[in-house]
Each structure stands twice: as C-alpha cells, then as structure tokens.
C-alpha positions, 0 to 999 in steps of 0.5 A: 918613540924617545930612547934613552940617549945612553942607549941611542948610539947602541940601538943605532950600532946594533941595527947596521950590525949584521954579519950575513949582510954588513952594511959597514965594516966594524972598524968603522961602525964602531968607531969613536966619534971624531970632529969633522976635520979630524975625520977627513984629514986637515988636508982635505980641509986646506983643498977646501978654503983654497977653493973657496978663495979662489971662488969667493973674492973679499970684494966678492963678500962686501958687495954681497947682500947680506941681511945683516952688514955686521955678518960680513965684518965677522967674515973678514976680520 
C-alpha cells in the first residue's frame, strides 16, 4: 500500500497516538524532525569521535584494507 508522502507523517503519528495507552509522550511524537547531532546534543557527539580517536589510530586506518586506497586519503585528509 503506497501513501501519499503528505500523509505519511500523519498516518505514522496518528497510530502511536493513543491516550488510553500512550506509547510516546506528545512532546515527543509530534515533534518537528531534527538533524541527528541536534537532537542528542554536540556533546554527545564530541564523547563520540573522542572515542573513536582513541579506538582508531590514523596508522590504524592506513594500514586498513580498504577496497579502494582513495576512501583512506578522504578519511584523513
């Protein structure tokens, strides 16, 4: 079944929205859509790639087999 995408959002809403039985506050299911990092906070995002340094070494990523040699210039330039 294909639904309008102007409806899509609606039809989505409308069937988590049950007062007897909420499955998400309000606030939350009829919030507007926001980029990733705006909706978890940048400093969610900074604990992230602080992490992932200290995981990942740059000799780490050159010595990795990637398919293509070009995806690790992109990585660390």
């Amino acid at each position: 079944m294909d639904i309008d995408p102007e409806w899509k959002m609606w039809v989505l809403r409308k069937a988590f929205d049950d007062d007897q039985k909420p499955y998400l506050p309000k606030h939350i299911l009829y919030r507007q859509k926001e980029q990733f990092s705006d909706g978890v906070g940048y400093s969610w995002i900074d604990g992230l790639k602080d992490h992932a340094n200290k995981q990942v070494t740059d000799s780490m990523l050159m010595n990795a087999a990637f398919s293509h040699s070009d995806h690790k210039r992109r990585i660390l330039l």
